[in-house]
mmCIF file of the N, C-alpha and C atoms, coordinates in Angstrom:
data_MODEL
# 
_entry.id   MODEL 
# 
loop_
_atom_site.group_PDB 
_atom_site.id 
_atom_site.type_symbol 
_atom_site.label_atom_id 
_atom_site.label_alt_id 
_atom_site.label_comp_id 
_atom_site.label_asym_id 
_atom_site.label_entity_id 
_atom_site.label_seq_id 
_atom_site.pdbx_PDB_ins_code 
_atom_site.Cartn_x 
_atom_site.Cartn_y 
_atom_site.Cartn_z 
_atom_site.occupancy 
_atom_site.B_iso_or_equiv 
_atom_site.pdbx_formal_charge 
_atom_site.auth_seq_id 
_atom_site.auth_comp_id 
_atom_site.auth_asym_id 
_atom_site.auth_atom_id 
_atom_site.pdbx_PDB_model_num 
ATOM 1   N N  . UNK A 1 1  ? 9.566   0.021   -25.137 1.00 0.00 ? 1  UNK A N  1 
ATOM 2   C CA . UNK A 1 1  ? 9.037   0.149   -23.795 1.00 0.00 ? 1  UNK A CA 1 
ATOM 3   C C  . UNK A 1 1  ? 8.114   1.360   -23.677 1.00 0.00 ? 1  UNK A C  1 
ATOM 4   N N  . UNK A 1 2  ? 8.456   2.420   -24.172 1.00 0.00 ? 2  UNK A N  1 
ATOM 5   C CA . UNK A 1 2  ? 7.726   3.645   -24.042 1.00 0.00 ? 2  UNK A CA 1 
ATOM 6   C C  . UNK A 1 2  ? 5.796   2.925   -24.672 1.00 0.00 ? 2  UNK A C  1 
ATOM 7   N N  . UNK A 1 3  ? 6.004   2.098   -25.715 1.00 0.00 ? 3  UNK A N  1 
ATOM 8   C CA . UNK A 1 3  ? 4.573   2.015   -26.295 1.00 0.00 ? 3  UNK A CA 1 
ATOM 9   C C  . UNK A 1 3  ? 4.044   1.410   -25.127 1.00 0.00 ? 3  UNK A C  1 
ATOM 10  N N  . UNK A 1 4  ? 4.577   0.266   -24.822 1.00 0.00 ? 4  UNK A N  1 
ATOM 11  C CA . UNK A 1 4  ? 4.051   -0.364  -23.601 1.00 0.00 ? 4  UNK A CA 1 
ATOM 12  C C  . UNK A 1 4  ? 3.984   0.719   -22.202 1.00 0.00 ? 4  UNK A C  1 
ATOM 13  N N  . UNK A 1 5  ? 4.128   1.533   -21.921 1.00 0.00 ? 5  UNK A N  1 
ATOM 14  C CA . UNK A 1 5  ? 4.171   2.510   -20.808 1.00 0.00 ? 5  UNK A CA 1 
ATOM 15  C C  . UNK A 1 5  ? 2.796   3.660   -21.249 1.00 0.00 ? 5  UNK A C  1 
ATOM 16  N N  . UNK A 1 6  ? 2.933   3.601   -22.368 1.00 0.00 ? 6  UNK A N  1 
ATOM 17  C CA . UNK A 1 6  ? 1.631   4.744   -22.960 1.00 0.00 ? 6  UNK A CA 1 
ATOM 18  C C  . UNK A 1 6  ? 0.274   4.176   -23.038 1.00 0.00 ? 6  UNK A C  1 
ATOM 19  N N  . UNK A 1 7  ? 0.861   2.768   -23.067 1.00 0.00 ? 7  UNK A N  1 
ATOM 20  C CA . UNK A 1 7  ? -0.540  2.088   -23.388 1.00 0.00 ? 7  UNK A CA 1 
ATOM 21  C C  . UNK A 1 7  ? -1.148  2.006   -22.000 1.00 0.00 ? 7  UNK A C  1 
ATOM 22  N N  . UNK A 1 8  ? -0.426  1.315   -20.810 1.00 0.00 ? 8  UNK A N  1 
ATOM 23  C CA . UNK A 1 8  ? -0.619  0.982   -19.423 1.00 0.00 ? 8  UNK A CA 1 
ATOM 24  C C  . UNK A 1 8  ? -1.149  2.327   -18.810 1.00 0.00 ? 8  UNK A C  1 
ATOM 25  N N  . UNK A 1 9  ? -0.754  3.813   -19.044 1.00 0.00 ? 9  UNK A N  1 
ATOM 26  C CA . UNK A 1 9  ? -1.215  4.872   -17.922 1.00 0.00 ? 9  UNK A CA 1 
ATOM 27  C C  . UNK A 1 9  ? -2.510  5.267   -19.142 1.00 0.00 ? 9  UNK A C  1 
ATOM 28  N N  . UNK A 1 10 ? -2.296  4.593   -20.235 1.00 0.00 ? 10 UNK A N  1 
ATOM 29  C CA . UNK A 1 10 ? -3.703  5.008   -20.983 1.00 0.00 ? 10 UNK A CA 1 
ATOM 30  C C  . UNK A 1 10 ? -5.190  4.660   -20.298 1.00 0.00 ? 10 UNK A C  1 
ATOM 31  N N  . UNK A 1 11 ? -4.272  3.176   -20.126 1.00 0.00 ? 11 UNK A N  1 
ATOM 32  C CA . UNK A 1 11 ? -5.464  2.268   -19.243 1.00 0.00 ? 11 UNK A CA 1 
ATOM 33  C C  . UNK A 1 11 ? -5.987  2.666   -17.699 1.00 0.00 ? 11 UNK A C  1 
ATOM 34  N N  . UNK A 1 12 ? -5.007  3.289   -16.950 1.00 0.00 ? 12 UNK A N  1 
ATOM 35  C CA . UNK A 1 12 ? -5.134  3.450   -15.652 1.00 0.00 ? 12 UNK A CA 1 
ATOM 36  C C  . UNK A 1 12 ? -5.924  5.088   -15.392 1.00 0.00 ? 12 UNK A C  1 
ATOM 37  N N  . UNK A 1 13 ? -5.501  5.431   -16.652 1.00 0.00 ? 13 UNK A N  1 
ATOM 38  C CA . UNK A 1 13 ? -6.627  7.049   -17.013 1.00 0.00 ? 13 UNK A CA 1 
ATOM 39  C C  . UNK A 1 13 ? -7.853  6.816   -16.981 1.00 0.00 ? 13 UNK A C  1 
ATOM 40  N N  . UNK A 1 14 ? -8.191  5.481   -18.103 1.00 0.00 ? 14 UNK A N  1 
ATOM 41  C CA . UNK A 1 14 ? -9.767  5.056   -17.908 1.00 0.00 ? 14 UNK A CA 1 
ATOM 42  C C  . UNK A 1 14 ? -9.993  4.099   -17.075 1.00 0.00 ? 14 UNK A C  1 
ATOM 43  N N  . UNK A 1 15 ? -9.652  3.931   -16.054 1.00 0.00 ? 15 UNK A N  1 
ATOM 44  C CA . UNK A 1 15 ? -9.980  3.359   -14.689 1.00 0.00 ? 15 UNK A CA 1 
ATOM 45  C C  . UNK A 1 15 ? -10.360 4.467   -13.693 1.00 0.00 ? 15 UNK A C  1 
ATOM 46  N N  . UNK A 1 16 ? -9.365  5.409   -14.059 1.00 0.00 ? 16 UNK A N  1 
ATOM 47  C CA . UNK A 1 16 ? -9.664  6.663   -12.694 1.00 0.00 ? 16 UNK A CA 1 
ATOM 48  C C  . UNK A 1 16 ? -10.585 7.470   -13.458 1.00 0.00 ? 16 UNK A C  1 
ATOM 49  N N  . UNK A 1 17 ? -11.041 7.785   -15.167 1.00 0.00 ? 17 UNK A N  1 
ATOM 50  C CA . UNK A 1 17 ? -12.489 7.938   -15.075 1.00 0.00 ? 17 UNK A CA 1 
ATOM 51  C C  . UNK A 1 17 ? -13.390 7.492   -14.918 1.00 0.00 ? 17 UNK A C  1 
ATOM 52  N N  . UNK A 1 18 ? -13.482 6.485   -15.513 1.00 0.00 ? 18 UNK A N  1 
ATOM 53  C CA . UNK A 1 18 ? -15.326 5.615   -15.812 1.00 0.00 ? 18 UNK A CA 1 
ATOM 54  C C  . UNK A 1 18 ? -14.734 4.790   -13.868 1.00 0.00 ? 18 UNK A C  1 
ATOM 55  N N  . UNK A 1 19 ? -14.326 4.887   -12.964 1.00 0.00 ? 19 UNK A N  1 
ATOM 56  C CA . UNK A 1 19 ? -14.165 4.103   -11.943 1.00 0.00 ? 19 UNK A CA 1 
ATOM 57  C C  . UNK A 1 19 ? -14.473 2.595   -11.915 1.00 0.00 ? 19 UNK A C  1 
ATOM 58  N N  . UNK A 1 20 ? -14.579 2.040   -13.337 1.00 0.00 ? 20 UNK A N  1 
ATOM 59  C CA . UNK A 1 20 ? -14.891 0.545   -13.131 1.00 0.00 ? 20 UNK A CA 1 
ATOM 60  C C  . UNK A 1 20 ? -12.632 -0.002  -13.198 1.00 0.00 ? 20 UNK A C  1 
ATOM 61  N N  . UNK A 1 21 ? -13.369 -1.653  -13.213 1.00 0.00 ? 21 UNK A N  1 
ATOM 62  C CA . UNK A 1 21 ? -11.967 -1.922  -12.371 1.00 0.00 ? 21 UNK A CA 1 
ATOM 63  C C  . UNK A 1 21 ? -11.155 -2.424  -13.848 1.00 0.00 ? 21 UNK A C  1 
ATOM 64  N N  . UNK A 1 22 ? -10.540 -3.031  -14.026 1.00 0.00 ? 22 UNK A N  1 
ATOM 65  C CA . UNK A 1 22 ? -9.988  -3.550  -15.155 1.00 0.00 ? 22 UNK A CA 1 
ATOM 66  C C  . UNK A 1 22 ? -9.125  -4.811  -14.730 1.00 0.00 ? 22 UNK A C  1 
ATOM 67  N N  . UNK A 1 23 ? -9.987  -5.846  -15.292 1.00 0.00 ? 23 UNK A N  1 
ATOM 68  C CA . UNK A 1 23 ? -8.903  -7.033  -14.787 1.00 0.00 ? 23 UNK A CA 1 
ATOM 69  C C  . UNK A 1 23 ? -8.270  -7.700  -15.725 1.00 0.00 ? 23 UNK A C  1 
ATOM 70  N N  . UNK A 1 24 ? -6.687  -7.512  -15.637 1.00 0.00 ? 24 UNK A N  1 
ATOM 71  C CA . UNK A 1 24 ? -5.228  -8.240  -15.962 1.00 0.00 ? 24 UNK A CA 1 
ATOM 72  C C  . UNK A 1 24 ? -5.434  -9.955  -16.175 1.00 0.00 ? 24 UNK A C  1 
ATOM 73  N N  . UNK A 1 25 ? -5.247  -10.531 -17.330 1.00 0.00 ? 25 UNK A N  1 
ATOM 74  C CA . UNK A 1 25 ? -5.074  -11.959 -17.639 1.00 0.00 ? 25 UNK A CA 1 
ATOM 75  C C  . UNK A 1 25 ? -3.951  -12.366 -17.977 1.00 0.00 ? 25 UNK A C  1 
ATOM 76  N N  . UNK A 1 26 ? -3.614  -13.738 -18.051 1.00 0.00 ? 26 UNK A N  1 
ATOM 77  C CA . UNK A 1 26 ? -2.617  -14.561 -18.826 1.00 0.00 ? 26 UNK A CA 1 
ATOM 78  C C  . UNK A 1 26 ? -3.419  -15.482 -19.015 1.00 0.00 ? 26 UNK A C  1 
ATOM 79  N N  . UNK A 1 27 ? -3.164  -15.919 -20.845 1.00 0.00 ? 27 UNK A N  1 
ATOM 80  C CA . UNK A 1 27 ? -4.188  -16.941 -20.947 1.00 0.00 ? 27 UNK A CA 1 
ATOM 81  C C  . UNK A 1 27 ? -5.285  -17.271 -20.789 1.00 0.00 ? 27 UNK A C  1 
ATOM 82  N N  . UNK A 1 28 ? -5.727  -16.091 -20.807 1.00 0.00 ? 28 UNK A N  1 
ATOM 83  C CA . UNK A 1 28 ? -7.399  -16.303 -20.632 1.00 0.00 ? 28 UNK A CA 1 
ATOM 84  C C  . UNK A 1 28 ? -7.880  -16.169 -18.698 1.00 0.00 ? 28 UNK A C  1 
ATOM 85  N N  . UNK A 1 29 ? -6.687  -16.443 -17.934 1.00 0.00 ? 29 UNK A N  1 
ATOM 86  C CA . UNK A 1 29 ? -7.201  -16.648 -16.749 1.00 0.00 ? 29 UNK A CA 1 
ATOM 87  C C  . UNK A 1 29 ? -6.720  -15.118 -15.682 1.00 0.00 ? 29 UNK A C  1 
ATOM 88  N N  . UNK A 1 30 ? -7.407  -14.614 -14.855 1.00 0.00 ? 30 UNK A N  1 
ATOM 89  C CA . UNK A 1 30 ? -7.161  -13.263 -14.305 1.00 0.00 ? 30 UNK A CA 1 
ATOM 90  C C  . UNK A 1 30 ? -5.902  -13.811 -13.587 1.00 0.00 ? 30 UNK A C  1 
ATOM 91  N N  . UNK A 1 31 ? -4.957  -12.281 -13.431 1.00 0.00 ? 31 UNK A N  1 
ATOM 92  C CA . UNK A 1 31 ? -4.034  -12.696 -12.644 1.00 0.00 ? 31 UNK A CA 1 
ATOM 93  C C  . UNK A 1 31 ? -3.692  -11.195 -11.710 1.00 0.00 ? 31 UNK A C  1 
ATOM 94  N N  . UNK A 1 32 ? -4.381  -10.112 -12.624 1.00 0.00 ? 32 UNK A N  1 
ATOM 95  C CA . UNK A 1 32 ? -4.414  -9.038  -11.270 1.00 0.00 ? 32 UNK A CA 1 
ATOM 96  C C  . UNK A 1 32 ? -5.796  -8.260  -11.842 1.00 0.00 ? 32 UNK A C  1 
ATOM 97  N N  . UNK A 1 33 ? -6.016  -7.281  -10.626 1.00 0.00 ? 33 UNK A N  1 
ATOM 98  C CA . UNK A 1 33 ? -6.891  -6.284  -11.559 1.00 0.00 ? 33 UNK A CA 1 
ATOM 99  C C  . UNK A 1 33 ? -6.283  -4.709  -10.549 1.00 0.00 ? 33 UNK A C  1 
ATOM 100 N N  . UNK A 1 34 ? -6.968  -4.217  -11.642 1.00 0.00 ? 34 UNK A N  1 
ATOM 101 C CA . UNK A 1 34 ? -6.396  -2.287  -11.460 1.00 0.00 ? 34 UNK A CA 1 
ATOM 102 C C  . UNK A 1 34 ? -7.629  -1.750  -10.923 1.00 0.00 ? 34 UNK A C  1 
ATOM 103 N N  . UNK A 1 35 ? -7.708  -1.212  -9.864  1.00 0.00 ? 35 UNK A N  1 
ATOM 104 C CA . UNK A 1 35 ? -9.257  -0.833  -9.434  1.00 0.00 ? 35 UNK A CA 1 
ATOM 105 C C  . UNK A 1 35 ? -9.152  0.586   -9.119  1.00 0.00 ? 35 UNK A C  1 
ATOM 106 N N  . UNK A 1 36 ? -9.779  1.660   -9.134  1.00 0.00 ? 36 UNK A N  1 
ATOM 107 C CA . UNK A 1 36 ? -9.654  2.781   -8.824  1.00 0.00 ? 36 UNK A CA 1 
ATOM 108 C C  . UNK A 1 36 ? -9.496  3.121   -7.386  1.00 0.00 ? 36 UNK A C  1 
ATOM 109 N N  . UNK A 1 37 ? -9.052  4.013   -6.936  1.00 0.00 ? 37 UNK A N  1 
ATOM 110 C CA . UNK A 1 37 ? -8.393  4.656   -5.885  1.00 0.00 ? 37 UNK A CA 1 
ATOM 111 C C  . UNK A 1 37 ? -9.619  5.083   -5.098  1.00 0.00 ? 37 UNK A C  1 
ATOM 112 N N  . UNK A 1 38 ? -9.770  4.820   -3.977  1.00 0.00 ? 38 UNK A N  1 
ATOM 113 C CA . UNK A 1 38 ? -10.580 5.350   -2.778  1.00 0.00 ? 38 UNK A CA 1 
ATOM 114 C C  . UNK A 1 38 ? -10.746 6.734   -2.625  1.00 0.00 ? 38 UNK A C  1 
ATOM 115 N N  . UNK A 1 39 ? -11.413 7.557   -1.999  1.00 0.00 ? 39 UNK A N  1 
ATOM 116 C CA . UNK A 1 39 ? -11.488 9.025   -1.804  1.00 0.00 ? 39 UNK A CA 1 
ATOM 117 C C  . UNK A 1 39 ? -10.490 9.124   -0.896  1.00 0.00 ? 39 UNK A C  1 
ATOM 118 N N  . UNK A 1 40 ? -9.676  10.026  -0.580  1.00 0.00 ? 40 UNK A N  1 
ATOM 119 C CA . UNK A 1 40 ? -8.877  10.632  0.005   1.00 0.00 ? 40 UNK A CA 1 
ATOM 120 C C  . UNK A 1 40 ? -9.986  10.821  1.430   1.00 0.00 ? 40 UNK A C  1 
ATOM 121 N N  . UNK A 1 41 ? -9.137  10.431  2.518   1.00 0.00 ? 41 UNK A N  1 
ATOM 122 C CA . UNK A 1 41 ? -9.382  10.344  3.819   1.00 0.00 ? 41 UNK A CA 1 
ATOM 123 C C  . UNK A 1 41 ? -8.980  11.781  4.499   1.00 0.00 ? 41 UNK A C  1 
ATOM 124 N N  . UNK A 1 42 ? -9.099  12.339  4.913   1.00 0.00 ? 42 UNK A N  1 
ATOM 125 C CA . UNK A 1 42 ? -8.420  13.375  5.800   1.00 0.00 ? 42 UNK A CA 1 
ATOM 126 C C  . UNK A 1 42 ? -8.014  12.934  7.382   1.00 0.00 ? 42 UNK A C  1 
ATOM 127 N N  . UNK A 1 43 ? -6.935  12.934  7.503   1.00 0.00 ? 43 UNK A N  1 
ATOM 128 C CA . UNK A 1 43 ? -6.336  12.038  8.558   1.00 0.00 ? 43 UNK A CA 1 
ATOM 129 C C  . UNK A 1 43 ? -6.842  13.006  9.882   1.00 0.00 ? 43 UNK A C  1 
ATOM 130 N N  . UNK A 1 44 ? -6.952  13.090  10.818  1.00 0.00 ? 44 UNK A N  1 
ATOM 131 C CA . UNK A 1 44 ? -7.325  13.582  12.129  1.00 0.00 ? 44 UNK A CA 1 
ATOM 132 C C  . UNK A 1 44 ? -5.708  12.923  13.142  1.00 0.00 ? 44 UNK A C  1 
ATOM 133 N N  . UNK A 1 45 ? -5.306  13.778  14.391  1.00 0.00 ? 45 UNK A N  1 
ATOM 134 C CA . UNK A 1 45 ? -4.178  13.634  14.296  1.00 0.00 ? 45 UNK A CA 1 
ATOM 135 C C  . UNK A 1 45 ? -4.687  13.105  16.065  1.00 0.00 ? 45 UNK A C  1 
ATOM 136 N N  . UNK A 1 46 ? -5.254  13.511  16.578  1.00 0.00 ? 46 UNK A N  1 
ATOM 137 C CA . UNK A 1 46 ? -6.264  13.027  18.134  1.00 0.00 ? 46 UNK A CA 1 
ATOM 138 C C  . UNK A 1 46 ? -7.693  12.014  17.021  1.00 0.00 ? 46 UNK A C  1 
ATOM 139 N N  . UNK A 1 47 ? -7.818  11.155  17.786  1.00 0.00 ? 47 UNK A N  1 
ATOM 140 C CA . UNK A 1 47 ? -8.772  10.193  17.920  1.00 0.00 ? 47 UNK A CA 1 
ATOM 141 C C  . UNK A 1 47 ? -8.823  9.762   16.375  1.00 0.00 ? 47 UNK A C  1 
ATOM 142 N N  . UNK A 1 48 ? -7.819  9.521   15.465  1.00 0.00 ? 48 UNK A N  1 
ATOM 143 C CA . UNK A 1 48 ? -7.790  8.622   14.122  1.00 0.00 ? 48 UNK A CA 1 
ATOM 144 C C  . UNK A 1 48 ? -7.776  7.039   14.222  1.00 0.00 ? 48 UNK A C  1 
ATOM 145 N N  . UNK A 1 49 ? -7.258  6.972   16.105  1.00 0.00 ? 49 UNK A N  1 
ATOM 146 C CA . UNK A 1 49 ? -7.214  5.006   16.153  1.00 0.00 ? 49 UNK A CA 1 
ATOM 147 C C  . UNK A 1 49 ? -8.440  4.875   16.930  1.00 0.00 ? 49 UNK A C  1 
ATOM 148 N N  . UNK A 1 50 ? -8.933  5.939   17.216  1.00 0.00 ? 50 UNK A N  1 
ATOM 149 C CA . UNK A 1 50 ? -10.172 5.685   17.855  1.00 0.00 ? 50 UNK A CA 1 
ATOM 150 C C  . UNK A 1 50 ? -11.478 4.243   17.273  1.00 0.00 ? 50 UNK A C  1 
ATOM 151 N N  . UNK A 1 51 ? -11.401 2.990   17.702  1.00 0.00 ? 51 UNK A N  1 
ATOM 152 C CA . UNK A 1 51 ? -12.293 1.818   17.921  1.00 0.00 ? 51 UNK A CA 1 
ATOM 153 C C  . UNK A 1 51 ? -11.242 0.975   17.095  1.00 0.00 ? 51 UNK A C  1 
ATOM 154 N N  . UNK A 1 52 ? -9.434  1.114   17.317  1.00 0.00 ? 52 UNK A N  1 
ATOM 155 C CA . UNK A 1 52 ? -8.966  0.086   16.538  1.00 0.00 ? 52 UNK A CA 1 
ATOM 156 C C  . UNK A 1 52 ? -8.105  -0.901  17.760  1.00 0.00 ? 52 UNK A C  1 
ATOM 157 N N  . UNK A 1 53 ? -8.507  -0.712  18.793  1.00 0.00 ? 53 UNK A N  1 
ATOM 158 C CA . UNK A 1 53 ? -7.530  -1.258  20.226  1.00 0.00 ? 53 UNK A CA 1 
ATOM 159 C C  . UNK A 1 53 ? -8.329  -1.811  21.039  1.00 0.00 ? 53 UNK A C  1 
ATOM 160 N N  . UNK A 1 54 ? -8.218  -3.207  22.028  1.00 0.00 ? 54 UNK A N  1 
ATOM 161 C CA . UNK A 1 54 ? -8.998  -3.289  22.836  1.00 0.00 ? 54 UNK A CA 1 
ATOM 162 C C  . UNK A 1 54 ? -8.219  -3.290  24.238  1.00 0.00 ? 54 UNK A C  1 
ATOM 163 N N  . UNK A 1 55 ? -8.893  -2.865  25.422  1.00 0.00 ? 55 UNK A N  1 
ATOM 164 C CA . UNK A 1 55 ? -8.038  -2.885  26.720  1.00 0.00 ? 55 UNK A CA 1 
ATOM 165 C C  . UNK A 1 55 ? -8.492  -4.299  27.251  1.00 0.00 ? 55 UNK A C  1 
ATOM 166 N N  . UNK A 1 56 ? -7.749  -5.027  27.422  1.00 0.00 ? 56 UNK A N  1 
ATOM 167 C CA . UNK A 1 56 ? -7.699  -6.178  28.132  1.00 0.00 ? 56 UNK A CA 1 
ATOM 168 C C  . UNK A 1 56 ? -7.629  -6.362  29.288  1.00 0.00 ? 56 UNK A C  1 
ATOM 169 N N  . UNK A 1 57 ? -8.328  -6.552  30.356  1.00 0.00 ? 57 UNK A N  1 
ATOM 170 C CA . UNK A 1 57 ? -7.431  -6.752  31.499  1.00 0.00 ? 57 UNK A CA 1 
ATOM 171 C C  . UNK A 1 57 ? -7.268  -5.722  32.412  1.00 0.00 ? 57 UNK A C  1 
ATOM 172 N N  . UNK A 1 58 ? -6.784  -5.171  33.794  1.00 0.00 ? 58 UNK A N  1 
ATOM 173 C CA . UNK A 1 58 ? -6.276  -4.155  34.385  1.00 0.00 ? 58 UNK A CA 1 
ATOM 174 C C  . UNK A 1 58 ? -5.253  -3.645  33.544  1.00 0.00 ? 58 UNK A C  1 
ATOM 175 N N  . UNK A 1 59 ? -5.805  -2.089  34.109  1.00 0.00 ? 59 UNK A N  1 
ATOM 176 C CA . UNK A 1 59 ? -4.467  -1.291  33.122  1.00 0.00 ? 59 UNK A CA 1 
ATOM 177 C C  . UNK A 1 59 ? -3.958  -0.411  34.373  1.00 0.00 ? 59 UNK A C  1 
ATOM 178 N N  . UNK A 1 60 ? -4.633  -0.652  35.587  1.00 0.00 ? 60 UNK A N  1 
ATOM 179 C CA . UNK A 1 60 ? -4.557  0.717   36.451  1.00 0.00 ? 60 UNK A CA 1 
ATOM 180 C C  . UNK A 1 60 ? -3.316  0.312   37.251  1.00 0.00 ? 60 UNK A C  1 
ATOM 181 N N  . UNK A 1 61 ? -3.817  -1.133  37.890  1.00 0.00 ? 61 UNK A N  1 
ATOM 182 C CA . UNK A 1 61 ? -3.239  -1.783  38.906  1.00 0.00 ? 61 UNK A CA 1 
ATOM 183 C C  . UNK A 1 61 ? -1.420  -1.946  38.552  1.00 0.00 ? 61 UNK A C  1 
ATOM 184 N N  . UNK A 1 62 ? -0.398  -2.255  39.536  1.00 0.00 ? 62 UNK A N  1 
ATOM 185 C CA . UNK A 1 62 ? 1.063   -2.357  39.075  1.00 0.00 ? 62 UNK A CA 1 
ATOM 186 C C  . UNK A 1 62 ? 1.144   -3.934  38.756  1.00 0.00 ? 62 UNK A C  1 
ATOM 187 N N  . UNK A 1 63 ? 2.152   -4.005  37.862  1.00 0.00 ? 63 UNK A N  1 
ATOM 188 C CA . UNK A 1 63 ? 2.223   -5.727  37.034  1.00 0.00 ? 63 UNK A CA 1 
ATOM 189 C C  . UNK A 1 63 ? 2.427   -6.752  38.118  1.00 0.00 ? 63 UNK A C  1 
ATOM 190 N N  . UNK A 1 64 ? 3.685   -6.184  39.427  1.00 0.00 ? 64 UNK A N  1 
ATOM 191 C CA . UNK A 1 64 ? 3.724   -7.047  40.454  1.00 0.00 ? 64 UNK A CA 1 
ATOM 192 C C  . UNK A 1 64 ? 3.424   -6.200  41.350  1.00 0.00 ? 64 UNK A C  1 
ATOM 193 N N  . UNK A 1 65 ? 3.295   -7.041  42.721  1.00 0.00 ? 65 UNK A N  1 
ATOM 194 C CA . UNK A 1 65 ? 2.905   -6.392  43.757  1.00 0.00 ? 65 UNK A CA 1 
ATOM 195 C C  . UNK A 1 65 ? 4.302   -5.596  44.575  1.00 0.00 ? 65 UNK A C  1 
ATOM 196 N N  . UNK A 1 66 ? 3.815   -5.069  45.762  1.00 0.00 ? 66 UNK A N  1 
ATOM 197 C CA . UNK A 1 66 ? 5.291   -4.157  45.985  1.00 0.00 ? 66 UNK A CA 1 
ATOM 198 C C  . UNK A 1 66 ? 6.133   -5.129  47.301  1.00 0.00 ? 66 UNK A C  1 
ATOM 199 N N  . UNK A 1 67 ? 5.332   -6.204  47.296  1.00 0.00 ? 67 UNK A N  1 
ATOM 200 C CA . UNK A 1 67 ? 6.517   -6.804  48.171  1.00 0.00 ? 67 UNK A CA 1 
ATOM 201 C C  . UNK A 1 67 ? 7.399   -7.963  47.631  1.00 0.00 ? 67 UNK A C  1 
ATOM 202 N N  . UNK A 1 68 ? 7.022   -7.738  46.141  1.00 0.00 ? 68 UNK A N  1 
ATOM 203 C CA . UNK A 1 68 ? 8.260   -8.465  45.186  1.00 0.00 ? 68 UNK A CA 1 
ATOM 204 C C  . UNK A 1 68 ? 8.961   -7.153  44.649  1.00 0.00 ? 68 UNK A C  1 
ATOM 205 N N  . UNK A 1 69 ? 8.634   -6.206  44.972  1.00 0.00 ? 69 UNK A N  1 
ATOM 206 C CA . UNK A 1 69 ? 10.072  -4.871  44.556  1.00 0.00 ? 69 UNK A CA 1 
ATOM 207 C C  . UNK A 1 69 ? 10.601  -4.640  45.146  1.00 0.00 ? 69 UNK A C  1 
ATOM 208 N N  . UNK A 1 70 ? 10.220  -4.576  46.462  1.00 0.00 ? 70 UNK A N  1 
ATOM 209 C CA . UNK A 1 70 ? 11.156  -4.902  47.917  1.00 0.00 ? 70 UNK A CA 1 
ATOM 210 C C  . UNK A 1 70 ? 11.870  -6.023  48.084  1.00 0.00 ? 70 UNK A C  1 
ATOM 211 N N  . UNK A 1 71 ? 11.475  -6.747  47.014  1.00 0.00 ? 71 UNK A N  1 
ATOM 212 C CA . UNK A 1 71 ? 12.658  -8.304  47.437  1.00 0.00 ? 71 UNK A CA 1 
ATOM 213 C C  . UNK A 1 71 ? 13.821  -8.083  46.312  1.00 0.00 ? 71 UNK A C  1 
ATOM 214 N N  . UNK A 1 72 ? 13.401  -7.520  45.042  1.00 0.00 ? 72 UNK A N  1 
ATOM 215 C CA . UNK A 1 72 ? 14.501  -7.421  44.218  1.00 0.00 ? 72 UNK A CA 1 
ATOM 216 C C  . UNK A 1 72 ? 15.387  -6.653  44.498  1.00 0.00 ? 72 UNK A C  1 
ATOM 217 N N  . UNK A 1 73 ? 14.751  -5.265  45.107  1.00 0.00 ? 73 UNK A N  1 
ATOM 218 C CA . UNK A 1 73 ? 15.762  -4.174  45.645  1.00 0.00 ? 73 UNK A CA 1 
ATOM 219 C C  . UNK A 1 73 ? 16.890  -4.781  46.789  1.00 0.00 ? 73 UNK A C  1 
ATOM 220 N N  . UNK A 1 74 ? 16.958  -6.215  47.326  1.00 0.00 ? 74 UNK A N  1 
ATOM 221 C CA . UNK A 1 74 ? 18.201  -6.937  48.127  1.00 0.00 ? 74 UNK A CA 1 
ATOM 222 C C  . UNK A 1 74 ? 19.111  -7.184  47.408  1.00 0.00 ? 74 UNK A C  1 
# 
């Protein structure tokens, strides 16, 4: 197991240099590939969901009106 483990982070070394991808077969046919890692994002902790939500609809107004809260309150 160890050869097989030396060989695999051998491979994933020259993926994270030369950044090309390396694609995994059986039989001749692909069945995964190893692609290099994205740049590191720096997360922002105010406005990171900023353009991932849409407001639908009233947000201001109350869900029912207040003379059905006056009827439940009987």
């Amino acid at each position: 197991m160890s050869e097989f483990k030396a060989k695999c982070l051998g491979l994933i070394e020259q993926v994270h240099k030369t950044r090309q991808p390396l694609r995994i077969t059986r039989h001749g046919r692909p069945v995964a590939e190893v692609i290099p890692a994205g740049p590191d994002r720096k997360r922002k902790f105010l406005g990171d969901m900023i353009g991932t939500a849409e407001i639908v609809g009233d947000i201001v107004s109350p869900i029912i009106d207040l003379e059905d809260i006056e009827a439940y309150r009987d």
